[in-house]
C-alpha positions as CSV (number, residue, x, y, z in Angstrom):
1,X,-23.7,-35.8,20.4
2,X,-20.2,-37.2,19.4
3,X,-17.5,-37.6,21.7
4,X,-15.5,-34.0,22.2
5,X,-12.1,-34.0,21.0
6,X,-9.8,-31.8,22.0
7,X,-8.5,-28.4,20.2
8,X,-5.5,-30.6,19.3
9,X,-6.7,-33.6,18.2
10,X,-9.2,-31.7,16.0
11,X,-6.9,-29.8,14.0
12,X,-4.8,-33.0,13.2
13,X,-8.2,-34.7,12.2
14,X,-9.8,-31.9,9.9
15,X,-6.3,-30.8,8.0
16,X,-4.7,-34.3,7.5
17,X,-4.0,-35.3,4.0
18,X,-7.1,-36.8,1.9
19,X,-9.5,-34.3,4.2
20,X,-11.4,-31.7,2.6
21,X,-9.8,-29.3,4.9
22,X,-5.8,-30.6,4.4
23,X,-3.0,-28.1,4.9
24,X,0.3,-28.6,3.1
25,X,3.3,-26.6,2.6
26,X,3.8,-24.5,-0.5
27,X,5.7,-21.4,-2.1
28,X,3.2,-18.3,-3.1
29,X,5.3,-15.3,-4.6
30,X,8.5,-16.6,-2.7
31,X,6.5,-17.0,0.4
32,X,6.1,-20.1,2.7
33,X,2.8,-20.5,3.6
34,X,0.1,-23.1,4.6
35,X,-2.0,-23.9,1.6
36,X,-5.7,-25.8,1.5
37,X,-4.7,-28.5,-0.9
38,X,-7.7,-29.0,-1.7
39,X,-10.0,-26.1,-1.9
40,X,-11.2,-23.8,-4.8
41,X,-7.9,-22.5,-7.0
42,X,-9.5,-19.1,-7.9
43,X,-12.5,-17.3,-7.3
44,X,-14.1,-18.1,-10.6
45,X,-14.1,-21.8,-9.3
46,X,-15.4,-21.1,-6.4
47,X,-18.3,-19.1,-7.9
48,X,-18.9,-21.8,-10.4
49,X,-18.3,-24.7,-8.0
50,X,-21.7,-23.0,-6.4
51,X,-23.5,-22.1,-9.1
52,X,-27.0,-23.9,-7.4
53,X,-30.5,-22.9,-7.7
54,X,-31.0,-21.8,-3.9
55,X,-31.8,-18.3,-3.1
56,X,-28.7,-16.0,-3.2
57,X,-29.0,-12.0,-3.4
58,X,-31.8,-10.6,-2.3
59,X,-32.6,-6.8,-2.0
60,X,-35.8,-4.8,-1.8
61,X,-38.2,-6.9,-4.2
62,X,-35.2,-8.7,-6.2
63,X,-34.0,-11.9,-5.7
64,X,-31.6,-14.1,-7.1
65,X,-30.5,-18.0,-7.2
66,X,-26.8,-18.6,-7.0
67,X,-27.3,-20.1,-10.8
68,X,-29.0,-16.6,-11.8
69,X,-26.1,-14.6,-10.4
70,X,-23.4,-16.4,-12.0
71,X,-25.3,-16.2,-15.4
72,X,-25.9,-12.2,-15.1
73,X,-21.8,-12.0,-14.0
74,X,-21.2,-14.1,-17.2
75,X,-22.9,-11.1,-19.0
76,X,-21.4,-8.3,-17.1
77,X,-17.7,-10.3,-18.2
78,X,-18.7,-10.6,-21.7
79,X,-19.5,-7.1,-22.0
80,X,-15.9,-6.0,-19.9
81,X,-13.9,-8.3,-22.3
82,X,-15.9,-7.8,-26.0
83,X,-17.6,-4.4,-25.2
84,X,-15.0,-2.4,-23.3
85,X,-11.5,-4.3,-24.0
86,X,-10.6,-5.2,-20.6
87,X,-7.7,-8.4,-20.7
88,X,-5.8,-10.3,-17.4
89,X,-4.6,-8.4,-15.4
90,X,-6.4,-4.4,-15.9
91,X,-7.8,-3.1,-13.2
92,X,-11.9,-2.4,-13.5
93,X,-13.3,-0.2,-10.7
94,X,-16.8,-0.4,-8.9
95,X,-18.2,2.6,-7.1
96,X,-21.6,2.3,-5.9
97,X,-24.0,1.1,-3.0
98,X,-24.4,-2.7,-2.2
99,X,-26.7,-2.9,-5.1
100,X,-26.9,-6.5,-6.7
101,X,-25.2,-5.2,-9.8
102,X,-22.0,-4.8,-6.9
103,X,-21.7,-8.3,-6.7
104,X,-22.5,-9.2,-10.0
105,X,-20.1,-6.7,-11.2
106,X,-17.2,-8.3,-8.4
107,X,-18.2,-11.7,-9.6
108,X,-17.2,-11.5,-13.2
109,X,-14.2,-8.8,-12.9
110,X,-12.8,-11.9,-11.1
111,X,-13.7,-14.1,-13.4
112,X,-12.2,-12.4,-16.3
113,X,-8.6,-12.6,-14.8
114,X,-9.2,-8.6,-14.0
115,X,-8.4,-7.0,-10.6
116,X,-11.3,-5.4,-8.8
117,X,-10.8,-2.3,-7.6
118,X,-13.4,-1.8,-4.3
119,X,-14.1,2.4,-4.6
120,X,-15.0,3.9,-1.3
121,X,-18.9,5.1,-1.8
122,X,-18.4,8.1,0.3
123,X,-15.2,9.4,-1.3
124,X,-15.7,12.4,-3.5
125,X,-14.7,13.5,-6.7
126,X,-11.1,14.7,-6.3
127,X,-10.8,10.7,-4.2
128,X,-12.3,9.5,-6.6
129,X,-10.1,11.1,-9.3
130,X,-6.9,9.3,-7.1
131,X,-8.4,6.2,-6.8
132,X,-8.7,5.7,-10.3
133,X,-5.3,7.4,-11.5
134,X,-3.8,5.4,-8.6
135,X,-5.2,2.0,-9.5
136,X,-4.7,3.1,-13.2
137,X,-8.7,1.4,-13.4
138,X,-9.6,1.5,-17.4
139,X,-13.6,0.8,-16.7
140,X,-15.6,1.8,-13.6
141,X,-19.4,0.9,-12.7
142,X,-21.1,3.4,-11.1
143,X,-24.7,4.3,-9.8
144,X,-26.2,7.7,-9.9
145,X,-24.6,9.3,-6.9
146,X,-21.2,7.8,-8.1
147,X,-21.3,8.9,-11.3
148,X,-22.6,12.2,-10.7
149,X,-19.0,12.6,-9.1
150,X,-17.1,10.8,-11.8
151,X,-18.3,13.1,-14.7
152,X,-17.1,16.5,-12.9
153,X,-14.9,18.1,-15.3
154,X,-11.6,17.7,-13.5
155,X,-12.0,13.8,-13.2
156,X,-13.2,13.6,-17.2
157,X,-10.4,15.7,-17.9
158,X,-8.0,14.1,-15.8
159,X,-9.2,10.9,-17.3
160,X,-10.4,11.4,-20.7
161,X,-9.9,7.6,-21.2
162,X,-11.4,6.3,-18.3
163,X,-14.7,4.4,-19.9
164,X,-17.7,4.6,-17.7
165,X,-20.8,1.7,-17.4
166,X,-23.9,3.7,-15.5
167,X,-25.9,1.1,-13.1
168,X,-29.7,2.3,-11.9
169,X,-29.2,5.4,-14.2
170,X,-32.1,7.0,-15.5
171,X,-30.4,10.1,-17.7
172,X,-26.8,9.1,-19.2
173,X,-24.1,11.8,-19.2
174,X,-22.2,12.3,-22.5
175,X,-19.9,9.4,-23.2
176,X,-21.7,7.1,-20.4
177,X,-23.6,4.2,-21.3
178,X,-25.7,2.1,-19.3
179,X,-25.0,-1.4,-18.7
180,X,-27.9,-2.9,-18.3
181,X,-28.8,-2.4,-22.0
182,X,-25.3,-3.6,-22.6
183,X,-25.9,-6.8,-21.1
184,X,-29.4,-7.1,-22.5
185,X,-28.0,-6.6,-25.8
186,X,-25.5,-9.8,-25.8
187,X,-28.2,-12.3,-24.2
188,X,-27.3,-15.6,-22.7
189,X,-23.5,-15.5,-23.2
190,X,-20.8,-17.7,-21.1
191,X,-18.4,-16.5,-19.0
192,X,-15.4,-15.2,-21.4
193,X,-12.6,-18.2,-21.3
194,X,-9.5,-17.3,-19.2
195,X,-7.0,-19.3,-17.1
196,X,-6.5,-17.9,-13.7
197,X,-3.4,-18.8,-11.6
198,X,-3.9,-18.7,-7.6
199,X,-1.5,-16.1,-7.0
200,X,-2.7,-13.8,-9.8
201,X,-3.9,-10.2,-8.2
202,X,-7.9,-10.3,-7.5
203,X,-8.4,-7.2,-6.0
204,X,-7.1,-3.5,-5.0
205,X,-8.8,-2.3,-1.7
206,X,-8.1,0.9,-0.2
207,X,-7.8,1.9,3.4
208,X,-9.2,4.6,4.9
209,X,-6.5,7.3,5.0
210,X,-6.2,8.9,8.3
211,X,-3.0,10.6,7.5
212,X,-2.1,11.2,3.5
213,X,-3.4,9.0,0.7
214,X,-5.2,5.6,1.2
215,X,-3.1,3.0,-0.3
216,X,-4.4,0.5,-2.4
217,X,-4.0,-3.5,-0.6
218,X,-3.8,-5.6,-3.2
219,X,-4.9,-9.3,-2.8
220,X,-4.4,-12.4,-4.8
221,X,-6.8,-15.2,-5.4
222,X,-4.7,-17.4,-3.4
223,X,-5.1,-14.8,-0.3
224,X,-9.1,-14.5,-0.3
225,X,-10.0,-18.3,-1.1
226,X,-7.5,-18.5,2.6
227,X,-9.2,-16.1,4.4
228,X,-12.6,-17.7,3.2
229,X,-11.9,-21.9,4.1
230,X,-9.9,-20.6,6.7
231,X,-13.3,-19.5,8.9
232,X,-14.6,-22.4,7.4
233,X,-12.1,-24.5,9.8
234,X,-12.5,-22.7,12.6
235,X,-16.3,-23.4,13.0
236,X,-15.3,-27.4,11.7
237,X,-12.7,-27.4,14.4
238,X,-15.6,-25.7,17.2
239,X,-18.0,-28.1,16.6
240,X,-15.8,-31.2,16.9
241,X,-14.6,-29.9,20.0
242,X,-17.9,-29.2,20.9
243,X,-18.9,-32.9,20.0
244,X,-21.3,-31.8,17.7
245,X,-22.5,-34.4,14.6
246,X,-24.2,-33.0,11.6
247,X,-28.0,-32.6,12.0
248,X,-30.7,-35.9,10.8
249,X,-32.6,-33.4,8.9
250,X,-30.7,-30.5,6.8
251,X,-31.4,-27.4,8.2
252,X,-33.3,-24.6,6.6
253,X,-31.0,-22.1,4.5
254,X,-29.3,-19.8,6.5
255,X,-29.0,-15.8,5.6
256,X,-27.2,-13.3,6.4
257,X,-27.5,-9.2,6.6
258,X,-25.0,-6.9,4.4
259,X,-25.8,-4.6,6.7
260,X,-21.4,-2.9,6.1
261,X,-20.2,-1.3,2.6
262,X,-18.7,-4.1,0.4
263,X,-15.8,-2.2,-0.7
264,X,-14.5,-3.1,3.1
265,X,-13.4,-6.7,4.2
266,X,-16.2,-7.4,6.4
267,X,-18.6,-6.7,3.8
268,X,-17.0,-8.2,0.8
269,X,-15.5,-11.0,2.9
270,X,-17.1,-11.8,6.1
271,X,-20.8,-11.2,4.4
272,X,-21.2,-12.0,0.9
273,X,-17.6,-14.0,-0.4
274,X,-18.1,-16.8,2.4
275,X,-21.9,-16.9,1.3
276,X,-20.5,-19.6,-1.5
277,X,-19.8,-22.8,0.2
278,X,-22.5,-22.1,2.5
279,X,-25.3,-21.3,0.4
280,X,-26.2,-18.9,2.3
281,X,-28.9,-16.0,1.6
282,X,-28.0,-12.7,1.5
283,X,-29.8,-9.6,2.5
284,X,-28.8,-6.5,1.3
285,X,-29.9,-3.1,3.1
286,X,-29.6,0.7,1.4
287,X,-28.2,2.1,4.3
288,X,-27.4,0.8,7.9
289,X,-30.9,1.5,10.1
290,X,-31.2,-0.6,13.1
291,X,-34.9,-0.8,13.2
292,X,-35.3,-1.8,9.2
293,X,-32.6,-4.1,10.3
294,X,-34.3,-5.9,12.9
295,X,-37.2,-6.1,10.6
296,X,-35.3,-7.8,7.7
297,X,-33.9,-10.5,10.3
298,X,-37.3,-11.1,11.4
299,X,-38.8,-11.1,8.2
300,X,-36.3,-13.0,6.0
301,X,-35.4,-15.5,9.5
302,X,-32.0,-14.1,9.2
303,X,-29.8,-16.4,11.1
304,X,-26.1,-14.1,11.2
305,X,-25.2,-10.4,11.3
306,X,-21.6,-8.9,11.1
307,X,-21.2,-5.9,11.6
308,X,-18.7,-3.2,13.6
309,X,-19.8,-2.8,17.4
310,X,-21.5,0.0,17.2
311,X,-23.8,-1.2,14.7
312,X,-23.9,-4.5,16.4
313,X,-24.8,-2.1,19.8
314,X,-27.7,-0.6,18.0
315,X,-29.4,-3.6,17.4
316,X,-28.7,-4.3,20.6
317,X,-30.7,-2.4,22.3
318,X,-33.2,-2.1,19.0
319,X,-33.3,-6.1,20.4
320,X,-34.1,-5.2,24.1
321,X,-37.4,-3.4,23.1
322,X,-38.6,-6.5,22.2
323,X,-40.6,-5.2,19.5
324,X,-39.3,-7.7,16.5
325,X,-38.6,-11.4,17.1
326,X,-34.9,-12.1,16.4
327,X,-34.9,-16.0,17.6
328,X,-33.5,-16.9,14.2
329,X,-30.2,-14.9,14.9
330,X,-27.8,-18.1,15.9
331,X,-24.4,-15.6,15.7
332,X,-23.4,-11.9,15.6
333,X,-20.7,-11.3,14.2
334,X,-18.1,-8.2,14.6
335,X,-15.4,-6.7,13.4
336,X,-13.4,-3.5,12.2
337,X,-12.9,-2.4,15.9
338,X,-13.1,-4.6,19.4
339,X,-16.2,-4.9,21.4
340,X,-16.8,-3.1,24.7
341,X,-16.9,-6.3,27.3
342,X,-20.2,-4.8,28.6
343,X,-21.3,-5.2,24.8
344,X,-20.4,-8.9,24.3
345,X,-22.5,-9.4,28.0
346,X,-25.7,-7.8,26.0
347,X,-25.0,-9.2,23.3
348,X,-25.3,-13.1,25.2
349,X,-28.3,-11.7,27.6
350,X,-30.9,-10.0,24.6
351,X,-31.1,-13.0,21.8
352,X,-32.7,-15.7,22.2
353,X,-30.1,-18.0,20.4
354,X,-27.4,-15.7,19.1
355,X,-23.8,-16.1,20.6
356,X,-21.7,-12.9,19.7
357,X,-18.4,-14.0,17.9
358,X,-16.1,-11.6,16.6
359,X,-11.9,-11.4,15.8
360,X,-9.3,-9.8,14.8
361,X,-8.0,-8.6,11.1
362,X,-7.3,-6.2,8.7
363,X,-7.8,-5.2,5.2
364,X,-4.5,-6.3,5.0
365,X,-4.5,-9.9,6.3
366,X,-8.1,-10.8,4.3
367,X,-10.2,-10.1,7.2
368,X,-9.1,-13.3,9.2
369,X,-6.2,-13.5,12.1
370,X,-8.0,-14.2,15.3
371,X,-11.6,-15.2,16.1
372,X,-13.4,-16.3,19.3
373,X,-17.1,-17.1,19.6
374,X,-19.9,-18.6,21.6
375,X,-18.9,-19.2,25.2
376,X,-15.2,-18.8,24.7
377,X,-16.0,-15.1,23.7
378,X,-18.6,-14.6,26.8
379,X,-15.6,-16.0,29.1
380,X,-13.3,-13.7,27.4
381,X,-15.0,-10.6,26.2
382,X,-12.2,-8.6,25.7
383,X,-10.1,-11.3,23.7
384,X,-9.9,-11.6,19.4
385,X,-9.5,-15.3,19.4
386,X,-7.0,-17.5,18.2
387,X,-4.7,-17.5,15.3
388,X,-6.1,-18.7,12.3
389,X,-4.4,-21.8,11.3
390,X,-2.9,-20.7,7.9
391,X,-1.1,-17.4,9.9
392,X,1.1,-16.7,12.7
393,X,1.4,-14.3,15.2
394,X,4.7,-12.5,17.1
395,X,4.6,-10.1,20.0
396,X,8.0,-7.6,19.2
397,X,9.2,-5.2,21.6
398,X,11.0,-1.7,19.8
399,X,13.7,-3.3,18.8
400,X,11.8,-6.3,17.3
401,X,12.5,-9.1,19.7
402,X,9.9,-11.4,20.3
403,X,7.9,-11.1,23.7
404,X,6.3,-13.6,26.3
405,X,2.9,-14.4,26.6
406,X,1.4,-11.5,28.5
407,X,3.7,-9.2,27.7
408,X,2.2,-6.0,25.5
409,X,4.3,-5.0,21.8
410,X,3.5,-4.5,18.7
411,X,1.6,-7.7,16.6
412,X,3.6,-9.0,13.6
413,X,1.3,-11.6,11.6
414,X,2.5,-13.8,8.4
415,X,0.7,-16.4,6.9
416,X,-1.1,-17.3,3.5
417,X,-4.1,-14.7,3.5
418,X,-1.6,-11.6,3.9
419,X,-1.6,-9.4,1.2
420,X,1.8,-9.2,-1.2
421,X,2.0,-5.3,-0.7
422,X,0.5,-2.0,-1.4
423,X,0.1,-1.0,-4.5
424,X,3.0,1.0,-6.2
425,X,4.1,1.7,-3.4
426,X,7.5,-0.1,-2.3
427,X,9.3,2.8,0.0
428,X,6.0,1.8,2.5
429,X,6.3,-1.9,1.5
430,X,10.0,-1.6,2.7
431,X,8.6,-0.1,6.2
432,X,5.7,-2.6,6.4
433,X,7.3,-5.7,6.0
434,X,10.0,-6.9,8.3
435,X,11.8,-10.1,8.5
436,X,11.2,-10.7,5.2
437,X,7.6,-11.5,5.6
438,X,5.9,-11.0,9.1
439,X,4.1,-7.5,8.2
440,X,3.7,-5.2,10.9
441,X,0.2,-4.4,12.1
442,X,0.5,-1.3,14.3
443,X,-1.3,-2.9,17.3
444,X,-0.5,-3.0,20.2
445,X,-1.0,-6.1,22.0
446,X,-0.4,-9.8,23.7
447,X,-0.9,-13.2,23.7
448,X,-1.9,-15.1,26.8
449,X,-0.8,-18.5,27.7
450,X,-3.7,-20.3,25.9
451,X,-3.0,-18.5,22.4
452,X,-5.5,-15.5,23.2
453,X,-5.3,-13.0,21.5
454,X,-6.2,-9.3,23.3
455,X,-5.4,-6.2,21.1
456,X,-4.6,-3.1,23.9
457,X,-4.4,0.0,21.4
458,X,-2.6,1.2,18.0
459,X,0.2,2.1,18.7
460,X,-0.5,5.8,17.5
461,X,-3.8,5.6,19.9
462,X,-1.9,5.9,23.1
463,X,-2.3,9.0,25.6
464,X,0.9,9.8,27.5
465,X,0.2,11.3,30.6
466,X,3.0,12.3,33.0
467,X,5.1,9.4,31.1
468,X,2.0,6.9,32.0
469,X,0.7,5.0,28.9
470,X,-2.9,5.1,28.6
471,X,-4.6,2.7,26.1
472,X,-7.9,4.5,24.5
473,X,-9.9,1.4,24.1
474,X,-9.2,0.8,27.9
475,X,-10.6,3.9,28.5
476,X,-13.3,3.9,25.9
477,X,-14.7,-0.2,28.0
478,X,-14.9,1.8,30.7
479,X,-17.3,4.3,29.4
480,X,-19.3,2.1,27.9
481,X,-20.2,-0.4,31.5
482,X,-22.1,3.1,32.3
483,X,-26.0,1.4,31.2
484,X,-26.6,5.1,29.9
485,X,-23.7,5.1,27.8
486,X,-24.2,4.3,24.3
487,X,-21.1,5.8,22.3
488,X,-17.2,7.0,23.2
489,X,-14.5,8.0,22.2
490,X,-11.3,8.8,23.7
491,X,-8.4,11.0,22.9
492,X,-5.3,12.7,23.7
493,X,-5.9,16.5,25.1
494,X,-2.1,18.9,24.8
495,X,-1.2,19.6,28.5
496,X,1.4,22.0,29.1
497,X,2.1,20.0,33.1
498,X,1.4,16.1,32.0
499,X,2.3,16.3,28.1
500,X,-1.2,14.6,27.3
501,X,-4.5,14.3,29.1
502,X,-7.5,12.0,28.8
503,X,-10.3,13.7,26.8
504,X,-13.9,11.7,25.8
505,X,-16.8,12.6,23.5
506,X,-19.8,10.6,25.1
507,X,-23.0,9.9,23.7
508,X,-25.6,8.5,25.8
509,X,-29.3,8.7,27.3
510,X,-30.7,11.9,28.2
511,X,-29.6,13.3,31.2
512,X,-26.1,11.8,31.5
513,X,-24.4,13.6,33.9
514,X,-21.0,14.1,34.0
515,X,-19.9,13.9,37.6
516,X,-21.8,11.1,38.0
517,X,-19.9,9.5,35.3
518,X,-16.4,10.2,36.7
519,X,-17.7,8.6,40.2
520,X,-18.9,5.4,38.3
521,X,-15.0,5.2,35.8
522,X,-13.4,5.6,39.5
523,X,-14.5,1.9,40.3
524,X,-13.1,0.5,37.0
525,X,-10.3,2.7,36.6
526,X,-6.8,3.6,37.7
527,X,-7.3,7.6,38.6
528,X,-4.8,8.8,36.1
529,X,-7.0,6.9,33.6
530,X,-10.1,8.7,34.1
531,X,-11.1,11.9,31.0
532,X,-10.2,15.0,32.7
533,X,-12.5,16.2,29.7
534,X,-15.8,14.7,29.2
535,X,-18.0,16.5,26.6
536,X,-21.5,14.9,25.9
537,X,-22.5,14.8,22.4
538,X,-25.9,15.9,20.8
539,X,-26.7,12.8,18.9
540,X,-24.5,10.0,17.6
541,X,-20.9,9.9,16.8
542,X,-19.8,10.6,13.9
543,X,-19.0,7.0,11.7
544,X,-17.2,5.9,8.7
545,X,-19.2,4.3,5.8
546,X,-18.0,0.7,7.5
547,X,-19.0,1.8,11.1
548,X,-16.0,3.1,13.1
549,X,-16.6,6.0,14.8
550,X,-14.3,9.4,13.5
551,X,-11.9,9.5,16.8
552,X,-9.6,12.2,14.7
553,X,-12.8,14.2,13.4
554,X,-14.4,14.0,17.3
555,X,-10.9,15.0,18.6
556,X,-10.4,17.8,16.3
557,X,-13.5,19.3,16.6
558,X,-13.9,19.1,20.1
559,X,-10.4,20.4,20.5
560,X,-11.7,23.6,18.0
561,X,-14.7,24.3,19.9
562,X,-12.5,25.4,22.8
563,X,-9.6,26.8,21.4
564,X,-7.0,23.9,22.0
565,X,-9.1,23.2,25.1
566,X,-11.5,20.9,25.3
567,X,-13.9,22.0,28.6
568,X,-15.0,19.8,31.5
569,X,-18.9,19.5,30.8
């Protein structure tokens, strides 16, 4: 053991000038921001930086080195650039599962100089059809379900130009062609020549939606390679606090589980882009399944897992049966939504190593902002972490003046891994962005007096009852201390008297019961706070493809089912 240093004294250490982790003060796209000076200046270095022959990408039977994957990609980019025209700057779509030919396909649209545009798997032909017109995508890869979508005749008519590369195909559509006899066809090729600036657009991904269009984030090199050296820190900066040296004898590889979609941050980011610098193994799974999960990590000695909490809270209790050893599980990761407290608890109690960690950020920030872990999360449970060191964070009030610690508002956030805008679309930028810079998140939350940070609601998730604010995750922590609670969700209910009342979908063991329920919120609850509507659901919620459970698709439909009334069960 070294000797601990302090949070402080670490910082100044591991970012001073000459370190491999050294800030410094530079203008991206007329922004100020806090630069690496000397990490990877765009993703094709960084891919080629760790070009190695250790195990990379591994799903079902396949597996690849790091040296393998970055040959294939240079195949993939020589048939974009010589077999389907694509130059700087177009934008190449991929629409398909978390099939090896995803990252492959990532890998070299990056390395071209292209823009990668990350296609929802689950969206359907007319979202699809947007997607594509939106990004203005010349060239999309797709697998079977994908492209069974993509060649309806309203999106071939729509987009008679729009060239299409079929991946695990095994009958072609007119005008498709596959593009694995593409890439056979051109053999061992380099990666086509380019020059890539940092601040040079790297990818378009969209969010989810909930009311209109999604709108396309767009991200530059500059803003991933942040996000990625920027966790990188973090855990430097925890271990020399920690006073912990580098071990006598390397330690084995460690893997990871791509257990979320990768066309969300978490997945692309979190999972598979910070795999790089670590060498680290990844696992890919077809579809999220707790129990296949739990038998990857024991299998493949999986040693991290991120994931949103409900996924996370399925392997949870997968974990308490006991029936596959998870020892090699040293962190579990979340993301996408906060953890229940009673969650982070289990999460410390059912692994024999594994520490949950977790934080806070958005699509729109590169997946970093916050992050706690270990013993600083099981002290805080509720808490995101700390700001990552190449951001800042503001508290506003209405009218946008900064608040106190411990004071709720709205979270503001700047720094070098926020995105430049959405695409074409300025009249939101305008609304997004204020101050020139500090984008505005639509959080509610607050800072304590050690730099914690604890996200209450969205703003636009709050239940006003009889003029009394209500925070749904509040209610939603609550529900979930109940041991036979697995799953909630919490909504607003119209009330003619109090404006709004507390309604929750439930999912939990069998034979739940209700009142019992409301006796057990009573002792962790103000009594305005507790659901005057509890409906138990059949089975799970209802999820996105990254793991967030539907609140507006529970809401609506439990609203429906009693005619603007949602019935006390």
């Amino acid at each position: 053991m070294a000797t601990p240093a302090t949070r402080a004294e670490a910082i100044a250490a591991l970012t001073a000038p000459g370190m491999p982790y050294a800030l410094e003060e530079a203008t991206a796209l007329g922004r100020q921001v806090r630069v690496f000076a000397n990490g990877p200046a765009s993703l094709r270095a960084l891919y080629e930086q760790t070009a190695s022959e250790l195990p990379f990408l591994v799903y079902q039977d396949e597996r690849l080195t790091f040296r393998e994957a970055w040959l294939a990609a240079s195949r993939i980019g020589h048939v974009l650039v010589h077999g389907c025209g694509v130059r700087q700057g177009d934008r190449v779509a991929i629409a398909m599962r978390n099939y090896p030919e995803w990252v492959l396909a990532f890998t070299a649209i990056t390395s071209i100089g292209a823009v990668a545009v990350a296609m929802n798997g689950h969206w359907q032909a007319d979202e699809l059809l947007y997607g594509l017109q939106d990004s203005g995508a010349t060239v999309v890869l797709a697998d079977t379900e994908r492209l069974a979508r993509l060649t309806q005749p309203q999106v071939r008519a729509a987009l008679p130009q729009l060239q299409c590369l079929a991946v695990r195909t095994a009958e072609l559509p007119p005008g498709v062609r596959a593009l694995q006899a593409m890439t056979e066809a051109v053999g061992e090729v380099p990666m086509p020549p380019t020059h890539i600036a940092p601040d040079d657009f790297a990818t378009i991904l969209y969010t989810s939606g909930s009311t209109g269009h999604p709108k396309g984030v767009v991200s530059t090199h500059r803003n991933i390679l942040a996000a990625l050296l920027s966790w990188e820190l973090d855990r430097a900066v925890g271990e020399r606090v920690a006073g912990l040296e580098p071990p006598a004898v390397p330690p084995p590889q460690p893997g990871t589980l791509l257990a979320v979609p990768l066309f969300h941050v978490s997945g692309l980011h979190a999972s598979y882009l910070s795999c790089y610098r670590m060498q680290r193994r990844m696992v890919a799974m077809h579809r999220w399944d707790a129990e296949q999960a739990a038998e990857l990590i024991d299998r493949e000695r999986l040693t991290s897992l991120v994931a949103p909490a409900a996924m996370t809270g399925d392997l949870v209790r997968v974990a308490q049966q006991k029936k596959y050893s998870l020892a090699s599980l040293v962190t579990l990761g979340g993301g996408g939504a906060p953890r229940a407290p009673e969650q982070v608890r289990q999460i410390g109690a059912s692994f024999a190593q594994a520490l949950p960690n977790t934080g806070w950020g958005m699509t729109e920030t590169n997946a970093i902002g916050t992050g706690v872990g270990g013993e600083d999360y099981l002290a805080r449970p509720a808490s995101s972490g700390r700001c990552a060191l190449v951001l800042e964070l503001r508290i506003v009030d209405e009218t946008g003046e900064s608040l106190p610690a411990g004071q709720r508002g709205e979270l503001l956030v700047r720094g070098t891994s926020v995105f430049p805008g959405y695409w074409n679309r300025p009249e939101v930028n305008a609304r997004s962005f204020v101050d020139g810079d500090w984008f505005r998140t639509g959080d509610v939350a607050y800072l304590d007096d050690e730099g914690f940070l604890f996200i209450v609601d969205r703003i636009k998730d709050l239940i006003i009852r009889g003029g009394e604010n209500i925070g749904c995750g509040q209610v939603e922590a609550a529900l979930l201390l109940h041991p036979d609670v697995h799953e909630a969700a919490v909504y607003a209910v119209p009330d003619e008297r109090m404006g709004e009342e507390v309604g929750a979908t439930v999912h939990g063991a069998p034979g739940l019961d209700v009142e019992a329920l409301r006796t057990f919120l009573a002792q962790h609850l103000a009594r305005f706070e507790i659901p005057r509507y509890i409906q138990l659901a059949p089975g799970p919620l209802p999820r996105t493809p990254s793991g967030k459970i539907l609140k507006r698709q529970i809401q609506q439909a439990a609203l429906a089912a009693h005619q603007g009334r949602v019935a006390s069960v």
